[in-house]
ChimeraX commands (.cxc) that place a marker at each C-alpha (Angstrom):
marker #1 position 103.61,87.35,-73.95 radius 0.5
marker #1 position 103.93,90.71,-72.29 radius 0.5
marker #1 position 107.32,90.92,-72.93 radius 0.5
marker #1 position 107.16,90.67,-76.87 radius 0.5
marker #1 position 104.23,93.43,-76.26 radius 0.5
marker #1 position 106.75,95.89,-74.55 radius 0.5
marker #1 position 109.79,95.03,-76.64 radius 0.5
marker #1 position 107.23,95.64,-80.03 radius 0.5
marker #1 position 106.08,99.11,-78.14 radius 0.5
marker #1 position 109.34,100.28,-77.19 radius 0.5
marker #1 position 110.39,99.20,-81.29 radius 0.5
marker #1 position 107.08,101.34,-82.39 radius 0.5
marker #1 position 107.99,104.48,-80.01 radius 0.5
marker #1 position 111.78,104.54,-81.70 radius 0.5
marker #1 position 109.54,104.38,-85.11 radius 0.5
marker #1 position 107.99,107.28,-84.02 radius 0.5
marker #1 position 110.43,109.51,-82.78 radius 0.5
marker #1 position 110.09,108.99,-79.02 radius 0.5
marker #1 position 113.12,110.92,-77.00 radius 0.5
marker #1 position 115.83,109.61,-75.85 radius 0.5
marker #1 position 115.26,109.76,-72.66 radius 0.5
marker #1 position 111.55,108.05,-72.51 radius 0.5
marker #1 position 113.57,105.27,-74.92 radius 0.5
marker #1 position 116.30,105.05,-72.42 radius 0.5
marker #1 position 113.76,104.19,-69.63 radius 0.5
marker #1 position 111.77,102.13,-70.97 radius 0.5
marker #1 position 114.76,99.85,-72.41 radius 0.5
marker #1 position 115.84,99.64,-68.66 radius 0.5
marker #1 position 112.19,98.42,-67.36 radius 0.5
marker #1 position 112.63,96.48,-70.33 radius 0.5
marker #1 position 115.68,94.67,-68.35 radius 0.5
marker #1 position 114.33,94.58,-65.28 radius 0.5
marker #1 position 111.69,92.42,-66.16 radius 0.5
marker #1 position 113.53,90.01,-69.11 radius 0.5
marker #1 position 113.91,86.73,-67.21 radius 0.5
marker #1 position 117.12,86.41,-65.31 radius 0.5
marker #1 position 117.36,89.98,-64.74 radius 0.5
marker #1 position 117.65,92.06,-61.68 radius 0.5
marker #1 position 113.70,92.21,-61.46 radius 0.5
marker #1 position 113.47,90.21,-57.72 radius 0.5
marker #1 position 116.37,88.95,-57.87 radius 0.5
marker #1 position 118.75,88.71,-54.44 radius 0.5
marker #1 position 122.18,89.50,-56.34 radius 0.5
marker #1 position 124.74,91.24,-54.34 radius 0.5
marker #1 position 124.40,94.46,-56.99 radius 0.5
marker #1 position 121.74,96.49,-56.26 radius 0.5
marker #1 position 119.22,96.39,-59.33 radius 0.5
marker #1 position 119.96,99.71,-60.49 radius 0.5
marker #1 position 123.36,99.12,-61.44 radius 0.5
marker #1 position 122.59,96.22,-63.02 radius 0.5
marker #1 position 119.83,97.15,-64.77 radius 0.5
marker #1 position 122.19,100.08,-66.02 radius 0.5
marker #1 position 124.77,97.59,-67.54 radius 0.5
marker #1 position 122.38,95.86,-69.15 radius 0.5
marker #1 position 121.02,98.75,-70.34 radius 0.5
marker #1 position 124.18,100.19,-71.07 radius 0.5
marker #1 position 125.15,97.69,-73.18 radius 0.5
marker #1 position 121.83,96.77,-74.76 radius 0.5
marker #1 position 122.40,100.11,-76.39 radius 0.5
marker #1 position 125.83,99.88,-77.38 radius 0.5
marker #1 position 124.85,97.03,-78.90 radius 0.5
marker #1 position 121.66,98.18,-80.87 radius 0.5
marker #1 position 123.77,101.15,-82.12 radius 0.5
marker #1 position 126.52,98.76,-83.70 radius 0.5
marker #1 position 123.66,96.86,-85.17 radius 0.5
marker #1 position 122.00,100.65,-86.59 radius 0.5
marker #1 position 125.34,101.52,-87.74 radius 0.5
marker #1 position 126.18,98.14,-89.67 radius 0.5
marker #1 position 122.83,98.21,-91.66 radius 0.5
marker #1 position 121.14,101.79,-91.56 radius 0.5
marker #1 position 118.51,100.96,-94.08 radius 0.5
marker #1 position 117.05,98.69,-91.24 radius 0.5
marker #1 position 114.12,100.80,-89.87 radius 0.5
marker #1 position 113.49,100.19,-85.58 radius 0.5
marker #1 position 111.24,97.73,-86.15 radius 0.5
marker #1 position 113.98,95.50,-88.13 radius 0.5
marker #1 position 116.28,96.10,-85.19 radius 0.5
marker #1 position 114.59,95.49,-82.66 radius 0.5
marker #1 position 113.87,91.86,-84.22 radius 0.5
marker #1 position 117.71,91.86,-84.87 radius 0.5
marker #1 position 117.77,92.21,-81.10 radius 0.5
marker #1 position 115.18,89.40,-80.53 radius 0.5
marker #1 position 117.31,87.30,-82.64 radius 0.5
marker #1 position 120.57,88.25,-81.05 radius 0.5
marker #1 position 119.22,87.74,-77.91 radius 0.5
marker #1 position 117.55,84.52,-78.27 radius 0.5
marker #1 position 120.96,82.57,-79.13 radius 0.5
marker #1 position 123.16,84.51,-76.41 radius 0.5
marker #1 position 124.48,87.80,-77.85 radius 0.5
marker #1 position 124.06,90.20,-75.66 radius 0.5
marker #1 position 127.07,92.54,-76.12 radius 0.5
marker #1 position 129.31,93.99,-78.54 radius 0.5
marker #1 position 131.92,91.48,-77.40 radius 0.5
marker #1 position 129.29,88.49,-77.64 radius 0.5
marker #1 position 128.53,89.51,-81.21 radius 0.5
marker #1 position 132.40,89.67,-81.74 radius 0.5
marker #1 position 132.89,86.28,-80.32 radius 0.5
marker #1 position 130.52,84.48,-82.22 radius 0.5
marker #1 position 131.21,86.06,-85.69 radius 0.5
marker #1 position 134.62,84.95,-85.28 radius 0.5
marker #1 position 134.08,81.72,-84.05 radius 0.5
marker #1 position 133.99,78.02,-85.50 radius 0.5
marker #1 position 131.94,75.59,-86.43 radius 0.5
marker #1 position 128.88,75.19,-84.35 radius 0.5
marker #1 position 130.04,78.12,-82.36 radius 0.5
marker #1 position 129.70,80.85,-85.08 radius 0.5
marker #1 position 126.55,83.22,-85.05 radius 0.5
marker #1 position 125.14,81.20,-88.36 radius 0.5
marker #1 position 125.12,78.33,-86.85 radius 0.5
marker #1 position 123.34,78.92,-83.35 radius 0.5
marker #1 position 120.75,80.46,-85.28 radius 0.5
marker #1 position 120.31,77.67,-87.78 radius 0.5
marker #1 position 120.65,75.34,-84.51 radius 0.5
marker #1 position 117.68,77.85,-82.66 radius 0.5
marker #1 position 115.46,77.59,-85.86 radius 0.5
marker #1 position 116.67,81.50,-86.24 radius 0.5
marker #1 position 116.54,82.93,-89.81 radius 0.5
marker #1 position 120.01,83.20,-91.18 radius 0.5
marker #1 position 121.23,86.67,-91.69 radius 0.5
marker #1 position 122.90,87.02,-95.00 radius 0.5
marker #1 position 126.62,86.89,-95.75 radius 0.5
marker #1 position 126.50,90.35,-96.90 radius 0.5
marker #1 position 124.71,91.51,-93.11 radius 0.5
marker #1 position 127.30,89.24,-91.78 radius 0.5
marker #1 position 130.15,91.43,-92.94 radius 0.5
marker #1 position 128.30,94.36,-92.17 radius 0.5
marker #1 position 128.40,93.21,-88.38 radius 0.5
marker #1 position 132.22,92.91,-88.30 radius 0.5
marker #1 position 133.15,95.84,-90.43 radius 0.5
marker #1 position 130.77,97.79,-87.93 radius 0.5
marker #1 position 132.69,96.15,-84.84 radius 0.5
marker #1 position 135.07,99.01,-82.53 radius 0.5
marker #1 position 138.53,97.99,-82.61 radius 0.5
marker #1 position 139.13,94.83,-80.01 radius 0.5
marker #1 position 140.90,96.17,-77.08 radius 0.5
marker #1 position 142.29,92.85,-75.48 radius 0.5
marker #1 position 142.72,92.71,-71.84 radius 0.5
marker link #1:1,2 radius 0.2
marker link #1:2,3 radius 0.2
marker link #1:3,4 radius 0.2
marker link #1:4,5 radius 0.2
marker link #1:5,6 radius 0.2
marker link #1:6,7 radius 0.2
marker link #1:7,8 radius 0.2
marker link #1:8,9 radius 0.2
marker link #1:9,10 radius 0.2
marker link #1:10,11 radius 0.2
marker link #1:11,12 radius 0.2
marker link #1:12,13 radius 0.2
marker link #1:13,14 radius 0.2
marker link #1:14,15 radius 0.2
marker link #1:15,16 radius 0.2
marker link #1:16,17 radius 0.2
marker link #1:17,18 radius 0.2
marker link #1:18,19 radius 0.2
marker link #1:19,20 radius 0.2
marker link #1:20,21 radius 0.2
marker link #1:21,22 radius 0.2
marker link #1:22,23 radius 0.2
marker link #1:23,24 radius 0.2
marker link #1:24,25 radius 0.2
marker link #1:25,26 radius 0.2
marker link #1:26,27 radius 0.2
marker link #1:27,28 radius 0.2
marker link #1:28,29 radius 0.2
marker link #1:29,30 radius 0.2
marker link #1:30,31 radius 0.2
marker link #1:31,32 radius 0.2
marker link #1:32,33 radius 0.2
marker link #1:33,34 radius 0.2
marker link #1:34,35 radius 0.2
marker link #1:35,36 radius 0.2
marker link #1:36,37 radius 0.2
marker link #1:37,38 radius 0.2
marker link #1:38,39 radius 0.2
marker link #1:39,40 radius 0.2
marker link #1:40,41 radius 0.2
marker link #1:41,42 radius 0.2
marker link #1:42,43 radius 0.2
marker link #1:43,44 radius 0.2
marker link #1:44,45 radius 0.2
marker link #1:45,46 radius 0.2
marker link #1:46,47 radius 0.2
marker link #1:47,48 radius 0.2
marker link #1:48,49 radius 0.2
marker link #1:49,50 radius 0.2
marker link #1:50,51 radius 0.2
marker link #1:51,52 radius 0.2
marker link #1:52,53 radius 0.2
marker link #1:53,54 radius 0.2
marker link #1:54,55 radius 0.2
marker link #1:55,56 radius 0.2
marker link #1:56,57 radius 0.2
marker link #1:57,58 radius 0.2
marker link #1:58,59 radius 0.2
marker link #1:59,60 radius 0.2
marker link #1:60,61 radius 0.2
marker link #1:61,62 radius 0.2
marker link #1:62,63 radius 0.2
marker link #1:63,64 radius 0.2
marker link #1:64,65 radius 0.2
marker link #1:65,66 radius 0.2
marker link #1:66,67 radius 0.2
marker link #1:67,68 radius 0.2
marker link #1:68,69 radius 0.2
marker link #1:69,70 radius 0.2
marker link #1:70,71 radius 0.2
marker link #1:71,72 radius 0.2
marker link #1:72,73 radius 0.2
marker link #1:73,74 radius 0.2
marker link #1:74,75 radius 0.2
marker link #1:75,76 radius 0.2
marker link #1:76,77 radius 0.2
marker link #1:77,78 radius 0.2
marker link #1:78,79 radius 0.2
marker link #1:79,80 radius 0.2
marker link #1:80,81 radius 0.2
marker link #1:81,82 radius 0.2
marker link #1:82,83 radius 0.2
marker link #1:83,84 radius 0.2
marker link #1:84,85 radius 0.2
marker link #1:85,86 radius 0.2
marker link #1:86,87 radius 0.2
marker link #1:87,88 radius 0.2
marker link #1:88,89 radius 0.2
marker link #1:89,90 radius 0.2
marker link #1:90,91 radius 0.2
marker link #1:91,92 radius 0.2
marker link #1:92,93 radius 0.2
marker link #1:93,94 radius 0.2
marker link #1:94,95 radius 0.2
marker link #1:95,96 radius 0.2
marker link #1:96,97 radius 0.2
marker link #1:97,98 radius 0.2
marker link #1:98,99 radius 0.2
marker link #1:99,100 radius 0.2
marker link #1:100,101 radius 0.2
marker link #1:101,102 radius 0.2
marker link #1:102,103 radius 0.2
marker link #1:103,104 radius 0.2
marker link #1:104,105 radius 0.2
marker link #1:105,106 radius 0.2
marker link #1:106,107 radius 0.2
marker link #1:107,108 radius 0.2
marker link #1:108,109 radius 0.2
marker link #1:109,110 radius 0.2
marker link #1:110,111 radius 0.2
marker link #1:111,112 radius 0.2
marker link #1:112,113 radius 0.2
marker link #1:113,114 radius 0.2
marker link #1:114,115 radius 0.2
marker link #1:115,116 radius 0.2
marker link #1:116,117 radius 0.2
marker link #1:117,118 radius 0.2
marker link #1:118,119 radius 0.2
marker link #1:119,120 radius 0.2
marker link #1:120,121 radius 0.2
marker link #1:121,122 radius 0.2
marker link #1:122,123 radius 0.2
marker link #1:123,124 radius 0.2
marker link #1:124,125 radius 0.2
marker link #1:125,126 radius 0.2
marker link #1:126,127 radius 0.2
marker link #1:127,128 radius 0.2
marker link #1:128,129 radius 0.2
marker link #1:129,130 radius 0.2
marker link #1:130,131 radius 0.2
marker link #1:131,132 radius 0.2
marker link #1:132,133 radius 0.2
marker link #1:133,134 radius 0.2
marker link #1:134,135 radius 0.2
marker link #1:135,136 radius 0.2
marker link #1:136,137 radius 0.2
view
């Protein structure tokens, strides 16, 4: 679909060196259009702002997942960010969450339960050494 299209460009122009800036963009078009997103939507927050959060933590996000495994090239990322996405993880707290959860709650197993392919123990602990220090509320 045109989505996958867009998400594989915007993987290919962080391949290639794109700016920041042009990257930064096109990851928030990239939210307004992803299904429940602002894109049309009549949400009390303008679509801006949340288009920013998303984007905002999107990144945050994709940066942990850089940092945990920097032999992964964009490409690998960004279908680390497919993946994530797919079974619920959108933020750095989501990802906490479900590495430290149980049972069918635990990133391995909504994967395996979303026909995902399983990262590896070793990319597992590469997630939650790579995790910021949980601030609780």
């Amino acid at each position: 679909d045109d989505l996958t299209k867009l998400r594989a460009a915007i993987a290919e122009a962080e391949l290639v060196g794109v700016d920041e800036a042009a990257l930064q963009k096109a990851h928030t078009t990239l939210a307004e259009l992803e299904p429940g997103g602002p894109g049309g939507s009549g949400a009390a927050a303008s679509a801006a702002d949340v288009a920013a959060s998303a984007t905002a933590a999107d990144w945050a996000l994709r940066e942990l997942v850089k940092k945990a495994r920097r032999s992964w090239n964009p490409v690998v990322v960004q279908s680390v960010m497919v993946k994530l996405a797919h079974v619920g993880v959108h933020t750095i707290e989501d990802l906490r969450a479900s590495l430290l959860a149980a049972e069918d709650l635990h990133l391995t197993q909504r994967l395996r339960a979303s026909g995902q392919r399983l990262f590896s123990a070793e990319t597992l602990e590469a997630l939650l050494a790579a995790l910021p220090p949980h601030e609780p509320r």
